[in-house]
C-alpha positions in Angstrom: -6.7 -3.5 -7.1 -7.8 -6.8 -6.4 -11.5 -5.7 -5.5 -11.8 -4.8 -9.2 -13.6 -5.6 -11.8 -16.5 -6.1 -8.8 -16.4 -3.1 -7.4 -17.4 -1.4 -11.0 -20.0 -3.5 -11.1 -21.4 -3.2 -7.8 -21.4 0.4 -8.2 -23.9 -0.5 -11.5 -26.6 -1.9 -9.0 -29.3 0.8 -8.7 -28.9 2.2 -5.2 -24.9 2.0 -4.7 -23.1 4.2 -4.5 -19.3 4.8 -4.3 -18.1 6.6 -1.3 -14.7 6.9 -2.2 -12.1 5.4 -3.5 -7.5 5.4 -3.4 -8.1 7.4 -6.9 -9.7 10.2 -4.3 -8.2 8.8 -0.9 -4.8 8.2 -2.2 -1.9 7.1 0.6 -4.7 5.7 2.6 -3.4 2.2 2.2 0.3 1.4 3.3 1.8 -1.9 1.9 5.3 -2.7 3.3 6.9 -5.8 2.7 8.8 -7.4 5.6 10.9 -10.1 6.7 11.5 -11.4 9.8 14.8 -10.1 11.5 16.5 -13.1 12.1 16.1 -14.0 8.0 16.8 -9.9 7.6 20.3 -10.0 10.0 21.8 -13.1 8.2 20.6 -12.3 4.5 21.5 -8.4 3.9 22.1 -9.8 0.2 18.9 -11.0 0.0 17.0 -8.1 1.2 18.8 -5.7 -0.8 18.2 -7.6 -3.5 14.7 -8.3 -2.7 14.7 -4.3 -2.3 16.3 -3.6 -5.5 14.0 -6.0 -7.3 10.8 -4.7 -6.3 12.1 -0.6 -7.1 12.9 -1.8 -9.8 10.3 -3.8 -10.8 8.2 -0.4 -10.2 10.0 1.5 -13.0 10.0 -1.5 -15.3 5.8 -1.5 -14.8 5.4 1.9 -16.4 6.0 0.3 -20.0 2.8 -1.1 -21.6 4.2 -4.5 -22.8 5.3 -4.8 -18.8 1.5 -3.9 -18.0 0.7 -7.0 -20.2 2.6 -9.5 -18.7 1.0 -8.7 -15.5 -2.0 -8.3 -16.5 -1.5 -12.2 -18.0 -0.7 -13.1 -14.5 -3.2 -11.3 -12.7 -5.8 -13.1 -15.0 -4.5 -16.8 -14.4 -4.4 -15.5 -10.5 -8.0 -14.5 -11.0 -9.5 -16.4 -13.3 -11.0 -13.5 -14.9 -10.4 -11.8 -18.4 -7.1 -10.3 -19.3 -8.4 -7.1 -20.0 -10.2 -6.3 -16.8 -6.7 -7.8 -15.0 -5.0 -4.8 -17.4 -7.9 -2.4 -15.9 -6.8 -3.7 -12.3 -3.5 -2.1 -12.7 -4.6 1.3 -13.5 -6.4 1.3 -10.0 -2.8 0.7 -8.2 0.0 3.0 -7.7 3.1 1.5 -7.7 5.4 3.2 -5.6 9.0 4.2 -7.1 11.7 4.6 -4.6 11.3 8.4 -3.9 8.0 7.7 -2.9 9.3 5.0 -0.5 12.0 7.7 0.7 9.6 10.0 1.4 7.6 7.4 3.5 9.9 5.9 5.7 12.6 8.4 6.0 10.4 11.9 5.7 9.5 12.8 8.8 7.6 15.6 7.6 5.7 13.7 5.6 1.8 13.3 6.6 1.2 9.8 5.6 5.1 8.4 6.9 5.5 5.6 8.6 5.8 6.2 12.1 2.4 8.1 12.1 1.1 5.1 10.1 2.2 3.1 12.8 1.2 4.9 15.2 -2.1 5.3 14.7 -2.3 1.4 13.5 -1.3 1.0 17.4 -4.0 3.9 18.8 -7.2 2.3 16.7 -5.8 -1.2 18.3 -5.5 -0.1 21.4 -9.1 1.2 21.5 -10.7 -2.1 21.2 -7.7 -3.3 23.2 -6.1 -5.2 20.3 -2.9 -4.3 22.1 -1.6 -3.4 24.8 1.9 -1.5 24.5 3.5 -0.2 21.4 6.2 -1.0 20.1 8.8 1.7 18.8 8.3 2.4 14.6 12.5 2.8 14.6 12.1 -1.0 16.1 10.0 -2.8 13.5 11.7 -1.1 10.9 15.4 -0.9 9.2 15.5 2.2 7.2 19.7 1.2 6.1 18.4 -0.3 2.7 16.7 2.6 1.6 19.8 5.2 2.9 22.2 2.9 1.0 20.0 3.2 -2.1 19.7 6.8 -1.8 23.5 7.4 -2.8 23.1 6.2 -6.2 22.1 8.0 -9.2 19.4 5.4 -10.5 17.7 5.9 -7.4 18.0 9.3 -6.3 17.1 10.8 -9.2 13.4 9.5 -8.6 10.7 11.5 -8.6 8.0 11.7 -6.3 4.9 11.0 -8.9 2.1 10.1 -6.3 -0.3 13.2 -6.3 -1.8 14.0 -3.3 -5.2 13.7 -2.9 -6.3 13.2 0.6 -4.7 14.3 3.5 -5.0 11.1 6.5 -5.9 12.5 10.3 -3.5 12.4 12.8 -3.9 9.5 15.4 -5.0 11.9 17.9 -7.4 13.1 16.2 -9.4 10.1 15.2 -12.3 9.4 16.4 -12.0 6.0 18.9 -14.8 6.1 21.2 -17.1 4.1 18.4 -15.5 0.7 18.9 -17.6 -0.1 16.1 -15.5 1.6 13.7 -12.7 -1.2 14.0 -15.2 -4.1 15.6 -18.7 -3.9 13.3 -18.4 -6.8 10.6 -19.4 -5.8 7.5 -20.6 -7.9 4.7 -20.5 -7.3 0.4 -22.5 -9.3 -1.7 -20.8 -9.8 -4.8 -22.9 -10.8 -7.9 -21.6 -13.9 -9.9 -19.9 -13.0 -12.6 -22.0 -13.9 -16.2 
């Protein structure tokens, strides 16, 4: 959301043109919060809480007054108007905890974790980024999110993210064009009047 109020307005610029954006290509972009697992294995207080805080926190953004408080924030953080910080927000998804369930613990799921990180590992390996992977089940501790499933507040979430795209399978993308992940690419963003 942060490429926004730009974005709108590089779009006005005769000749641009907007290929696509996450309100089309939804569950393209995967943002997980982390820890390190030292700080993770001697603070389970903290990272439940941390956990708890940021689901709820998700919930509690639904309500406009919430929206403006943010958006009052974002603006500061900015430097830019409140209301295009309040139009930010309705370019983001914030993710509830059934839609967090149903990314690390659904192995069914197209766009879950493991295949995220496994084609993150296959488009680094290509420009050889890396060189082994590294287990998904080792980078990642799935126990918060189990013990949060067995109460009510939580498992009563609904999935709300519709579905518009569909990501490729690592296999099935396209790595021989190294300058997919190695071509820099520069935007030119006009100064704001």
């Amino acid at each position: 959301m942060s490429w926004a109020p730009d974005i709108y307005n590089l779009e006005k610029v005769k000749g641009n043109k907007v290929l696509v954006t996450t309100a089309t290509a939804n569950k393209l972009i995967a943002d997980v919060w982390f820890a390190r697992a030292d700080f993770a294995n001697d603070n389970p207080d903290i990272m439940e809480g941390l956990t708890r805080g940021i689901f709820d926190a998700m919930i509690d953004l639904k309500a406009q007054d919430a929206k403006q408080k943010v958006a009052k924030l974002l603006a500061t953080g900015y430097s830019i108007p409140e209301s295009d910080a309040l139009g930010m927000l309705g370019d983001a998804h914030s993710t509830n905890y059934a839609e967090n369930r149903e990314f690390f613990l659904n192995q069914n799921n197209p766009t879950n974790f493991e295949r995220t990180w496994t084609t993150a590992y296959f488009l680094y390996k290509k420009i050889n980024a890396v060189t082994e992977q590294t287990p998904f089940d080792q980078v990642m501790d799935f126990s918060i999110i189990q013990k949060l499933g067995a109460e009510q507040k939580y498992a009563s979430q609904k999935n709300e993210y519709d579905v518009h795209f569909a990501p490729a399978t690592a296999g099935s993308v396209r790595g021989e064009k190294d300058e997919i992940l190695t071509k820099t690419v520069v935007i030119h963003f006009f100064p704001n009047s």
